[in-house]
Every structure is written in structure tokens, then in C-alpha cells.
N, C-alpha and C positions, 0 to 999 in steps of 0.2 A: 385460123383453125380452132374450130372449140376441144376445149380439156378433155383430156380422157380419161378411160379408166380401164385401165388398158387387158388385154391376152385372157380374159375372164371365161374362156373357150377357146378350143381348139382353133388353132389356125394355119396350121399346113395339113388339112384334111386328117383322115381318121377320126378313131374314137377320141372324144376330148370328155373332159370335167364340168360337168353343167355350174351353174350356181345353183345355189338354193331357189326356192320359190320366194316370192318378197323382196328379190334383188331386181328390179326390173333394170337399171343402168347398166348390169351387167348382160345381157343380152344384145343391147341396142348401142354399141360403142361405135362409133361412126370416124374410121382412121381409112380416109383415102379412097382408091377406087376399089380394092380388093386386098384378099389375105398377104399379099407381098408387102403392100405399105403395112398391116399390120403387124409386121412379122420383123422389118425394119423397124417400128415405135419399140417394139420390145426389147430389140439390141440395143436402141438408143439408151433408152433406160435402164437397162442393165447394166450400160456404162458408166450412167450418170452417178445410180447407188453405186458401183465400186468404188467412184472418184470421190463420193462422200465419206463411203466409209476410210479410205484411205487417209484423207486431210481431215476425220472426227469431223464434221460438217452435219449440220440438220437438214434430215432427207423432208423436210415440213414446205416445199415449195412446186409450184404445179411443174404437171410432167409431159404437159403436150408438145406436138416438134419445137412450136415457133419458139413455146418457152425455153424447152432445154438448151437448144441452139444457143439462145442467149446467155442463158444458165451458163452454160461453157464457156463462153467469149468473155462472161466477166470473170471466172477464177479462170481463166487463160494466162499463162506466164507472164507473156508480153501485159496484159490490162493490167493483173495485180502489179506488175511491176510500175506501169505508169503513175497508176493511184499513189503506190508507194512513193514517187518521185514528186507528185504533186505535194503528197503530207510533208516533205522533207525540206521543199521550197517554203514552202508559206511559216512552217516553222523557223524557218533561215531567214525570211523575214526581219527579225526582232532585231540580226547582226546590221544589216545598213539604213534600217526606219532609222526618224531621228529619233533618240540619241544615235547616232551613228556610231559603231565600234571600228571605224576604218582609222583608228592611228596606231603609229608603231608601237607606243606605251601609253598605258593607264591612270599613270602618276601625274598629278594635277601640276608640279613642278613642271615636269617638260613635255608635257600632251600639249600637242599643237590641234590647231583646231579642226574638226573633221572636218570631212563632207561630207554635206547631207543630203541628202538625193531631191530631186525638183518634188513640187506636189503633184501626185497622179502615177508617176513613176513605181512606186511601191503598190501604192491604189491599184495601179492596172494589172499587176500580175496578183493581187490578193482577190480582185474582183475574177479573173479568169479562173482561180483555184477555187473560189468559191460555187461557179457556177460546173466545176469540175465536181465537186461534192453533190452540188444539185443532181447532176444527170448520176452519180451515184445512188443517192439516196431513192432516186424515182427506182432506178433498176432494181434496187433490195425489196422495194414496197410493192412492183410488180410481180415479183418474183415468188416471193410467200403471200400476196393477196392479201384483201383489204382486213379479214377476221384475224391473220396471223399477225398482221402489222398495229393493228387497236392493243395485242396482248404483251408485244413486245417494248420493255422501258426503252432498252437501247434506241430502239427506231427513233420511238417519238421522242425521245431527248436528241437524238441527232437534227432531226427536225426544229425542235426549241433554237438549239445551240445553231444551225444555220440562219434560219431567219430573224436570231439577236444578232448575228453577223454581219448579215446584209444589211437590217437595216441600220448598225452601228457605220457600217461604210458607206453607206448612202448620207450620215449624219460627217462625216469627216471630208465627204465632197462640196458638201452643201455648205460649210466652213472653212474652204480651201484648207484643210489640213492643219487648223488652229485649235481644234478642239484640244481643251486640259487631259482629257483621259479616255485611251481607247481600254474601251471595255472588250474589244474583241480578240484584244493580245492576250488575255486570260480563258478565253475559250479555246484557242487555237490548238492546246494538245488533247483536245476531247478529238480533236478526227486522229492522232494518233494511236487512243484507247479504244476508239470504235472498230477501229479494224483489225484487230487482234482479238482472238479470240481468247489465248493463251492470258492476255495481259488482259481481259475480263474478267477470266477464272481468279488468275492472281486477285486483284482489287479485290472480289468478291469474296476471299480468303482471308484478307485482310482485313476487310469490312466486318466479317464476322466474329474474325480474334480481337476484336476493338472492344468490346465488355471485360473483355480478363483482361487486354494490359490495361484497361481503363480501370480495373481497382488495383494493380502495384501501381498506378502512376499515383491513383489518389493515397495510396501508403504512404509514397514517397512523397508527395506531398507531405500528408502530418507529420511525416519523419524529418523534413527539411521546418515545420513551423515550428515544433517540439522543441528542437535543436539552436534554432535561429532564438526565440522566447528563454529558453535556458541561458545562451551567449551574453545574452544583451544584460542579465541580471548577473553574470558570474564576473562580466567585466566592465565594472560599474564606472572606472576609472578616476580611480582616487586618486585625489596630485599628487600626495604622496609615494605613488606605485606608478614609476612611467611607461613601465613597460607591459600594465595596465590599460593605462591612457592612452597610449599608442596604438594596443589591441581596438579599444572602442573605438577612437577616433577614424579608423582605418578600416575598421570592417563590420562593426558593430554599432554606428553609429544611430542608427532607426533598424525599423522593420524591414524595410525595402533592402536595406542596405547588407543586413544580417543574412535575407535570403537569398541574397543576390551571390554572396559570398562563398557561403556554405552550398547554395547551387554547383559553383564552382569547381570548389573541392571533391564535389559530387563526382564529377568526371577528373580527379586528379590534377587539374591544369594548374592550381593556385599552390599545389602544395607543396612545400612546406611552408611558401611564402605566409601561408594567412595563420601559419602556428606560432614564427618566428618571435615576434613582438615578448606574446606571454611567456612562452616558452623558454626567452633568454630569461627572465626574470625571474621564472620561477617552476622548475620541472614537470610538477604537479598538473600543470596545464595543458602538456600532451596528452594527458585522460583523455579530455574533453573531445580533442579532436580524433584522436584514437580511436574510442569509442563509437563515435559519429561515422569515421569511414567503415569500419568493421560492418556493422549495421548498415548502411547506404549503400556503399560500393561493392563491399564482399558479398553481401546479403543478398539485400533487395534489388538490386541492379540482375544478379545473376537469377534471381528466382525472377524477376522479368524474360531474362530469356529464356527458362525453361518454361515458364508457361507461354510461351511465343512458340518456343519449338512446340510443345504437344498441341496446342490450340491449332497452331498453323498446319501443321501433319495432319491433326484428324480431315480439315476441311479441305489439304489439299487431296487429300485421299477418295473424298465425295467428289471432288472434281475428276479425276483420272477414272475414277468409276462411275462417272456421266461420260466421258469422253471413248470409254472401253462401251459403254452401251450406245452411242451412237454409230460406231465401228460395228457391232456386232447385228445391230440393225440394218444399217446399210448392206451389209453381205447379204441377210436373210432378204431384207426386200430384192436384192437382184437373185437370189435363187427361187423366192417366189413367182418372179415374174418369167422368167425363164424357163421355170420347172412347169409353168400352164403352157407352153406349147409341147413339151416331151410327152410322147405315149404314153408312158408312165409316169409313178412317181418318183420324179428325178432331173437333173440337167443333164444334155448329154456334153460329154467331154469335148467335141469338136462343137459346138455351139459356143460353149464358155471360150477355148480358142479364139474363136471367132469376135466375141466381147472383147477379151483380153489384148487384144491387137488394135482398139482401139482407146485403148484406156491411158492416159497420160500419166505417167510414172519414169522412175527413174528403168532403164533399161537394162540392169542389172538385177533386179528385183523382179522384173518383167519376163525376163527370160526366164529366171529360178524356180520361179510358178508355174508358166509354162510349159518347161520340161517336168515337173511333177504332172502336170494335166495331162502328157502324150504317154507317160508310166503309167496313166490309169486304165490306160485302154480305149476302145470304145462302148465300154459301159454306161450307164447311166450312176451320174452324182445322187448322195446319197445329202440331206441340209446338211447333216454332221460333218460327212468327209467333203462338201464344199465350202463350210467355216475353214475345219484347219487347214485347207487350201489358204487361204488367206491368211490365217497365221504368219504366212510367210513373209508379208507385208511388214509385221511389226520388227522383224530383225533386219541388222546392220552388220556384217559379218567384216570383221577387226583381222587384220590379219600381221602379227609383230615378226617382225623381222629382226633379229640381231647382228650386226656387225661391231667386232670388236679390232681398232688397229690399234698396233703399237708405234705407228706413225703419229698418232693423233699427239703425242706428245711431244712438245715444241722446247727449244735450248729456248736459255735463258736470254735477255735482250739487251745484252752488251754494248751493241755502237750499232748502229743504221747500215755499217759496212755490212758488218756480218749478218744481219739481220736482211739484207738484200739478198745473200748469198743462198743463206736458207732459203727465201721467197724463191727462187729460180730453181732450188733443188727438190723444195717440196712441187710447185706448180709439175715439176717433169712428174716428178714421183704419182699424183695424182691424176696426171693427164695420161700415163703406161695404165696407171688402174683400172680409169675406165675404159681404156680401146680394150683393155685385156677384158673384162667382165662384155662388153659391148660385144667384141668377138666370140665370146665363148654365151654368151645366153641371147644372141640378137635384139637389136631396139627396142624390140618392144619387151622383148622378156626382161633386159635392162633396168627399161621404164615403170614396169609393173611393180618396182618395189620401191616407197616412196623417197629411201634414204637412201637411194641409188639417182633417184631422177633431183634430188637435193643438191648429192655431193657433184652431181652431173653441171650442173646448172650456178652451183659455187666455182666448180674446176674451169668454167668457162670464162667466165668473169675474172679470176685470176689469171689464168692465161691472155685474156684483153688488157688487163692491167700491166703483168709483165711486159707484154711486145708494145705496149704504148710507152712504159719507161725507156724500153732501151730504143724508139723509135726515134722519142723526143730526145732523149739525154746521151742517149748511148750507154755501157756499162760505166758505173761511177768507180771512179779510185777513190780512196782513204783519203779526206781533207780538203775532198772538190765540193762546192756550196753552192749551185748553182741558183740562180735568182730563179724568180717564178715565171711562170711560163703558160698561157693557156689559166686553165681553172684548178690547177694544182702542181704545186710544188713536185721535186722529186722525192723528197722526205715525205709529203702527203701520199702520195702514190705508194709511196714502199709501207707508211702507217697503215694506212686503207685495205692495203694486203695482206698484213697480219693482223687485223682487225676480221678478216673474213676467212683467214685461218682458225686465229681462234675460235672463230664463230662456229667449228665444226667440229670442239667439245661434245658439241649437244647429242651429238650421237650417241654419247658415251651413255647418256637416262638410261635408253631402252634395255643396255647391259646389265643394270640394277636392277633384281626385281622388285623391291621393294621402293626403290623410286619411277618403275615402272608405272606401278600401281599410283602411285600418288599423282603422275605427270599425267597417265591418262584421264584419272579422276578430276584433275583440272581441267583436260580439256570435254568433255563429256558439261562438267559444270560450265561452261562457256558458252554450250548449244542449250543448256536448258534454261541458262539465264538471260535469253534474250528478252523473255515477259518484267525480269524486274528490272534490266536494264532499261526498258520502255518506262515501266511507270516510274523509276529513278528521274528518267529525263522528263518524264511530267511534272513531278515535283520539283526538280530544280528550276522549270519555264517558270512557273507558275509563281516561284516564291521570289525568281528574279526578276519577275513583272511588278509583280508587289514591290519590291524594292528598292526597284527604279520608279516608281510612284510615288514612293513614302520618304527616299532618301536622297534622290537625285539633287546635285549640288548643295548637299551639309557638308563634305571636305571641300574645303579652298585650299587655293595655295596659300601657304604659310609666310607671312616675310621675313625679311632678313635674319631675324632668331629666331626661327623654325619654330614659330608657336601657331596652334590653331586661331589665336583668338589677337587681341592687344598685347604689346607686350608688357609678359608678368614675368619674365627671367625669366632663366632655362625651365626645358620640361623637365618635370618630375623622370625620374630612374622608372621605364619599366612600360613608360604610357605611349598612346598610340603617337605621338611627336617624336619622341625622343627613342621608340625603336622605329621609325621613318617606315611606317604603313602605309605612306599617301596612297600607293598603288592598287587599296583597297576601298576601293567606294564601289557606291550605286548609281556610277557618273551613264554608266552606258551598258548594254546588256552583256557583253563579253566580261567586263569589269565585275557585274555583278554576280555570275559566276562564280569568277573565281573567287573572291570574298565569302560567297557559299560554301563552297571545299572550304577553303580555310577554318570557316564557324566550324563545319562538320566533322573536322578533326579535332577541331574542339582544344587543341593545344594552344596558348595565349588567348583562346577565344574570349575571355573577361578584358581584354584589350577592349576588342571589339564595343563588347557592353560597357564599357566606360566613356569610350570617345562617342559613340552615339546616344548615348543619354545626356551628355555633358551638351552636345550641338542641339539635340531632335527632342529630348525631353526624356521624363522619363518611361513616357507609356513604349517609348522603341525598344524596351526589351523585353515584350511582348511577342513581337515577333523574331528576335532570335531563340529566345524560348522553343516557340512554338515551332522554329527551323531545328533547334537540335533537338526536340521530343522526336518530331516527323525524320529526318537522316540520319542522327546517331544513335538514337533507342530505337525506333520503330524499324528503323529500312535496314539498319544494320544487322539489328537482331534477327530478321527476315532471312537475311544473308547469309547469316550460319548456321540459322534453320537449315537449312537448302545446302549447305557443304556440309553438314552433319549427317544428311538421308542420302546425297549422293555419294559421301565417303564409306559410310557405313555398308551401305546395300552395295558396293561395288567391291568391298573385301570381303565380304560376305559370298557376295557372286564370285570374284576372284578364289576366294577359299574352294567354294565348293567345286569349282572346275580344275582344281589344281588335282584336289582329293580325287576325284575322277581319272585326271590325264597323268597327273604325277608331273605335271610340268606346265610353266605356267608361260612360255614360249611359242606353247601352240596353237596354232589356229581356234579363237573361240567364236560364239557368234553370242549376241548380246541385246535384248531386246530394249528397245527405248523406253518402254511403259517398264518391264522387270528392271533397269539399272534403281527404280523409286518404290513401286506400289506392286509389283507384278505379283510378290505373294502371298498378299495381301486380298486383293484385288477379288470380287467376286461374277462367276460367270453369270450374264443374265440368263432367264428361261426358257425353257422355248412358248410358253402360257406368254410370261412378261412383251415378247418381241412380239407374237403374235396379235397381241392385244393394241398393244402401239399401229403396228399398221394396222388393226381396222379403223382403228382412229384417225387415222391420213386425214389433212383436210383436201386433198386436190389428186387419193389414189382409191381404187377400191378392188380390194384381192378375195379371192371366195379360193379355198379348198376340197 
């Protein structure tokens, strides 16, 4: 079926809206045998702009049946979902490719030796995910057409990035799976960036604050050579002064060594160790370092994250105001397209009905608009009053409940007797509660509150727990010890139960307003974090790839006196031997990992950089460097950007709905774009929206 362009005249008879003269396409749109089929294209596509606007989606893709149909089938539940299962495998990958991570522990003393999958095994399901990508990427290039696909990076880098893929796996078949380096294990979380839209914006966010933290990095920089050039002349080590001599020989021995140091101390981990030496000798010498962290740490570390936070804000703010303007277009292009079949100018009420009942949304948000569109009447929509219809899309309506018991408070845990006793007294006490609330507000009205269907669903499980003890055991007397039995003890079973007692403390937050506020502010930051959590697990793939490249088999096992190397007598106090680190290498990809957290906390992390300089040389701490610039300056600082705007704008929001209701208990409703940007946020025009669609490459609308 050729493309359309579609409702450009009337088409359930009557007076209709000509185009202009010089529009000749809009006259001659050719949908079907009669006005019924085109009358059908209309609703299709009214559906499709809603389901755009709603997921911020680019309405930039052709609009004929066989397209849309498609259109639909790939952001269909089930397909994104599959896609998503497909990125999740091949990324999973990395865990049984050889290196293989299938052993119980990571420590080269007693890691046994994996197994590692035959050749072809891994190949075959990387090969199917690949060709899973392919019928992906055909569909997106179909979909926006060949002009929209030339302008787009993403595309044509996904494109790049699959056929270095294939034909790296075609190189590792043709090798029987002996090749020194898959280069394709380092592309692999590009299909997890590509499909996110959110974790695009991020990057691109990030990509942009990269000039400003890139001059405090270069600060920090000449602050760390200043400092390191100062060290080295201050502590010249005269035999005379050992505690001098000690200072240079230990930390200030060259250049490398000086900034390697004072790197360190940079992030607090060495200190006061790297003071100690001078400092017993001679007071005066705490200046030095004093001075150096004041300046570093207090200073310039924190003036990093303020220009991270405003740098990051301004650009994430262009993002939600591209994201609010494609929402706002998608609404107008379905009221455009819909408002050329109305008599007038307008959509009528039971048409949009009509849309809305096919539009895939949550069903609670579906209905709420809905019943606004049967309040309207049978009038005719006006653009304005069928925008803030849709307004209604952007909120989540919260609704906090409190419950406060004085049961929640549990006796102290004396002996397992009495602590049984209690378990059988609270189970009854909890199990009358809910028949009684069950009773009195019916299942589902029960159900409907979520710290009712919580304590529902705890009360159950203890009550399982109780009748399984006294099933298996029977009631216990004082001083009976029963051996084990099944998959838990009787002491287990009775632990277990006051472990899922106390578990339902947590009620207690919502009683707090003020830790109200905070708990929900966490969880709100959990749904918005799922963009850094993605490019978090990029950079971790990415630099655990590298690692296991660059460092795979430098820890051995140590022999008999635990040293890395020949034996030279004990390790040294402090070093990666002697606090028994085996467990951190770049033996295998789970391994290397967690070695990553490690670095990125950064705490003993000069361990790290010691024992792989000493083994790999010293250009390997280059890339620990370049691991904590990237997760403990850049991603973390990112981090509290983003719990600074969601804490801020949510007490702020919180404030102002209190001032309103006088109570901060009741029912609010809370918009996803206002908990960030929302007022801030600028409305597009009706010039600006209008102008976009005449620009459609694959629609064309006349008024």
C-alpha cells in the first residue's frame, strides 16, 4: 500500500476543508476502496501520534496501514520486551565465554578450574542475537525511510557497530575460537545504549558537561604536579633526617611516584599514612599536606561537582524540553488529523472515545481521561482543551496511607523459648487483623491499599512458617534441641520468623513525615535512575573487557609464603599479599567486576595501583586512573546531581501541596516531568508545532 497523507478533506460527507491551491497530494490520497477505509487510516493514526506522544517518541516515521501495523508490533510489549531479553543475553555472554566465571570463588589459591563452554556454543547464541539486531535495525530504517535514516548518528553507528560484529564472529569461527582478542566484547553494550532513549539523552548530557569538568580535571591536574614538584624538593632526604628519608623513599621517590601518591590522598585513602613518616619527625610537615588537601579535596573536588551539577541541569533541562516538545506534538498531530474529518473546527468527543479505546496505555490513566472526554459532552474539542486532555497522561496519582500499631513493637529476644511464644502470639494477632479489615472493607477494598496487601501477604507466610514448626516439631519445651530436619532447623524457622516480623518496622517511614518525604524521594530516584544505571553497566562492560585483556593472569598463586613473586620474606604491612587481595584480579569477567567496585570506592585503592604496577608495569595505572576519573568523579558526581533536583524539586513540590492541603497525608498527584523540570519547562507554540508538521517527511496536513 503506498504512503499517505492522509484526512486532507472531508471524509464522512459534508462540508470539508479544501487544501490550498499548490497542494496537489492533498486531493489525490488514494486509502482503499472508499471514505470508510479512509476514515479507519485516520483513527489508526490518531492512535499512533497518542502512543507517541505518550512514550516522547519521534512522530518522524511513515504513516500508511502496512507501516503503522508494524510500527505497532515493534514497540508492542511483548517485542520490546523480547529485544530487551535478547540485549540481556548477549551481554550475559561475557559470564560463561572463556574466561569463564562459573567457579565458586575468584581467588587464585582455591579457584578450581572452570568450564568453559565447547566452541560454537557461545558463537551460536551470539550469532542468533545478532541476527536478532539485524531484523531490528532493518525495521527502524524501514520505518523512518531512507532520508531520515542518512541524518540519523545513532542508526548508522548501529549499523557500524553490527557488521564489526559479524564480521568479528565470522573471524572467531574461522579460528575455531582461538583468536587473542574479541573486539566484539567491547561493542556489546552499544545495543544496550541504542535502545534507550532516556540513556541517549543521559550520554548526550554528559558528552556536553565534558568541557567544564575537563578544565577542574586539568586544575586538578597542575594542583596534583604543583604539589608532587614541591614534595620531592621539600623532602630531599638527608641521612641525617630519617624521617625525611623515609618520607622520599616511600612516597616521593620520582615523579611518578610523587603523583601517584598525592593522587591518593586526593581521594583520602592514604591518609594519614603518606603524612606519617615526616610528620613523626617533625610537626611542621603537616603544612604540606594540609594545605594540599584543603585545596584538592575541600576545594577543587567539590567545585567539580558544582560545575557537574549546573552544567548537567542546564543540558538535562534541554533534554525534558525536547522530550515535552515531542509529547506536545504528538497530541497536536492527532488532533490535527482527526479535527479534518469534524464539521468543524474541532475533534468531536465520541471520535477521540473512539481513539482512546485503542491506544495501549496503562488502564488506569485510560479510563481518567476517558471519563474527562464523556464530561465534555458532545461538543466539539477545541487544540487547547484536547492538549490539556492529555495533560493527564503526565501524572501518577500517589496515594499514602498511614497506619500506625502499637503492636509493631516487639519484647526484647531473651531465649528462642520465649521468642517462639511471641511468634504464635503475634501470627494470631496479625492473622484476627487482617480477617477483621478483610471483613470490614472486602478483598479488594483490603487489597487496594498497598500496606495492607504487604502485611497480608507477610501474615501469610508466618502463619506457613508457624504451622510448618509445630507440624515438623511440635510445640518446643525449654532445653529441647532438636537436630535438623528438612532445610531448616527449628531455631531457623523460629529466626526466620522474627526476621519477617521485624521486617514490618518499615511501616513505621510513612508515619514520619519527614522521613516520608525522604523514602519517597528515594524511590521516585530509582524510576528515574534507570538511564544512569544503564550507562553505569556500560562503563563497567566496557572497562571489564579492557581488563580482562590487559590483565588477565598477572595474579598467581602465591607459594608457600604468600608472596607474588620469588621468595623475598614476608610482605611488606599494608601490600596487596600481605592484606590477601588474591580474590581481586582480571582472571574472568565476574572477577573483574568486582575489582572495579573495589577501585571505585576507592578505599585501599593504592593497593590496587601498587601490586599491578609492580606485576604489569608501570603504564597499568593508566587505566585505573582513567577507571576512577570515569565512576568516582564523573558517574558519581552525576549521581548527586540527580538526588540534588530530585530531592530539591520534591520538597519543594511536597512544600507547596502541604501549604495548600495543610496536610501532607493526603492524597496528591505528582507529575513525572514537574518532580525535575516541570517549572521550569517551557510550553511550545502553536507557530513552533505547527511548523514541525509541515515539515513531516512521510505526512502532510493543510488547515
Amino acid at each position: 500500500m503506498a504512503e499517505s497523507e492522509p484526512l486532507l478533506s472531508r471524509v464522512r460527507g459534508g462540508r470539508g476543508r479544501d487544501c490550498p491551491a499548490g497542494v496537489p497530494a492533498c486531493r489525490s490520497v488514494q486509502v482503499g476502496p472508499g471514505p470508510a477505509a479512509r476514515w479507519d487510516l485516520c483513527f489508526d493514526q490518531a492512535v499512533v501520534f497518542i502512543e507517541d506522544a505518550i512514550q516522547y517518541r519521534s512522530i518522524n516515521h511513515r504513516m500508511d496501514a502496512g507501516s503503522m501495523w508494524l510500527y505497532r508490533w515493534y514497540y508492542s510489549y511483548m517485542s520490546q520486551w523480547f529485544l530487551s531479553f535478547i540485549i540481556f543475553l548477549i551481554l550475559s555472554l561475557a559470564f560463561i565465554e572463556t574466561p569463564s566465571s562459573l567457579t565458586s570463588t575468584s581467588d587464585v589459591r582455591y579457584r578450581s578450574k572452570p568450564w568453559n563452554p565447547p566452541c560454537g556454543l557461545t558463537e551460536s547464541i551470539e550469532g542468533l542475537c545478532l541476527l536478532v539486531f539485524a531484523a531490528d535495525l532493518s525495521v527502524k530504517s524501514y520505518l523512518v525511510g531512507w532520508a531520515q535514516f542518512r541524518k540519523s548518528l545513532w542508526l548508522l553507528a548501529y549499523l557500524v557497530v553490527l557488521v564489526a560484529s559479524l564480521l568479528d564472529w565470522m573471524v572467531s569461527l574461522g579460528l575455531i575460537c582461538q583468536e587473542p582478542l574479541r573486539l566484539r566484547r567491547l561493542l556489546r553494550p552499544f545495543f544496550l545504549l541504542q535502545n534507550s532513549s532516556m540513556m541517549k539523552k543521559t550520554l548526550k548530557c554528559i558528552r556536553w558537561s565534558l568541557p567544564e569538568m575537563a578544565s577542574v580535571v586539568l586544575l586538578l591536574t597542575l594542583h596534583l604536579c604543583v604539589f608532587a614538584m614541591f614534595g620531592m624538593l621539600l623532602f630531599t632526604g638527608d641521612k641525617q633526617d630519617d624521617g625525611q628519608d623515609r618520607e622520599r623513599l616511600t612516597y616521593f621517590r620520582n615523579l611518578p611516584e610523587a603523583l601517584t601518591s598525592l593522587l591518593v590522598l586526593l581521594t583520602t585513602a592514604n591518609n594519614p599514612d603518606v603524612m606519617v613518616p615526616a610528620y613523626s619527625k617533625n610537626r611542621a610537615y603537616s603544612i604540606f599536606f594540609i594545605v594540599f588537601t584543603l585545596i584538592g579535596s575541600l576545594f577543587l573536588m567539590n567545585l567539580l561537582t558544582a560545575i557537574i551539577y549546573n552544567q548537567f541541569r542546564g543540558y538535562l533541562l534541554k533534554s525534558f524540553q525536547a522530550s515535552l516538545f515531542r509529547k506536545r506534538l504528538g497530541t497536536r498531530a492527532a488532533y490535527e488529523v482527526l479535527s479534518s474529518a469534524a464539521e468543524g473546527a474541532g475533534v468531536k468527543a465520541q471520535d477521540l472515545l473512539q481513539v482512546l479505546q485503542k491506544v495501549q496505555v496503562d488502564s488506569t490513566r485510560k479510563q481518567a481521561i476517558m471519563e474527562r472526554v464523556r464530561s465534555h459532552g458532545s461538543g466539539l474539542l477545541s487544540a487547547d482543551e484536547f492538549q490539556k486532555l492529555f495533560n493527564e497522561f503526565d501524572r501518577r496519582v500517589t496515594k499514602e496511607v498511614f497506619l500506625v500499631r502499637d503492636s509493631d513493637v516487639l519484647p526484647r529476644d531473651r531465649d528462642d523459648f520465649i521468642l517462639g511464644i511471641f511468634n504464635c502470639v503475634f501470627v494470631l494477632y496479625y492473622l484476627a487483623e487482617m480477617l477483621l479489615k478483610v471483613f470490614a472493607l472486602g478483598l479488594l477494598g483490603y487489597l487496594s491499599y498497598p500496606s495492607n496487601a504487604f502485611d497480608g501477604l507477610l501474615t501469610v507466610i508466618l502463619l506457613v512458617l508457624e504451622i510448618s514448626t509445630l507440624a515438623v516439631y511440635g510445640f518446643p519445651h525449654r532445653g529441647w534441641k532438636p537436630e535438623m530436619k528438612g532445610l531448616l532447623s527449628l531455631w531457623d524457622m523460629v529466626r526466620l520468623a522474627n526476621m519477617l516480623i521485624v521486617f514490618r518496622f518499615l511501616r513505621i517511614i510513612p508515619s514520619m513525615k519527614l522521613m516520608a518525604v525522604v523514602a519517597s524521594t528515594i524511590l521516585d530516584l530509582i524510576r528515574n535512575m534507570r538511564a544512569f544505571g544503564g550507562i553505569l553497566v556500560v562503563v563497567y562492560y566496557v572497562f571489564a573487557i579492557i581488563g580482562l585483556n590487559l590483565f588477565r593472569g598477572v595474579i598467581v598463586a602465591p607459594p608457600g609464603n604468600g608472596s607474588l613473586g620469588p621468595y623475598n620474606g614476608s610482605a611488606p604491612c599494608g601490600s596487596y599479599e600481605q592484606l590477601e587481595y588474591w580474590a581481586n584480579n582480571f582472571d574472568d569477567f565476574a572477577a573483574a567486576l568486582v575489582t572495579l567496585w573495589d577501585v571505585m570506592v576507592v578505599n585501599n585503592w593504592q593497593v590496587f595501583l601498587d601490586a599491578y604496577q609492580r606485576l604489569s608495569g608501570p603504564w597499568s595505572k593508566v587505566y585505573f586512573v582513567l577507571w576512577w576519573l570515569m565512576s568516582s568523579v564523573i558517574w558519581v558526581n552525576l549521581f548527586l546531581a540527580l538526588i540534588l533536583e530530585n530531592f530539591l524539586h520534591k520538597w519543594d513540590r511536597r512544600g507547596h501541596l502541604q501549604s495548600l492541603s495543610g496536610d501532607l497525608e493526603a492524597t496528591y498527584e505528582i507529575s513525572t516531568v514537574d518532580l525535575l523540570f516541570r517549572e521550569v519547562l517551557e510550553e511550545p507554540t502553536e507557530e513552533e508545532l505547527m511548523e514541525k508538521l509541515k515539515h513531516h517527511p512521510h505526512l502532510r496536513l493543510c488547515r
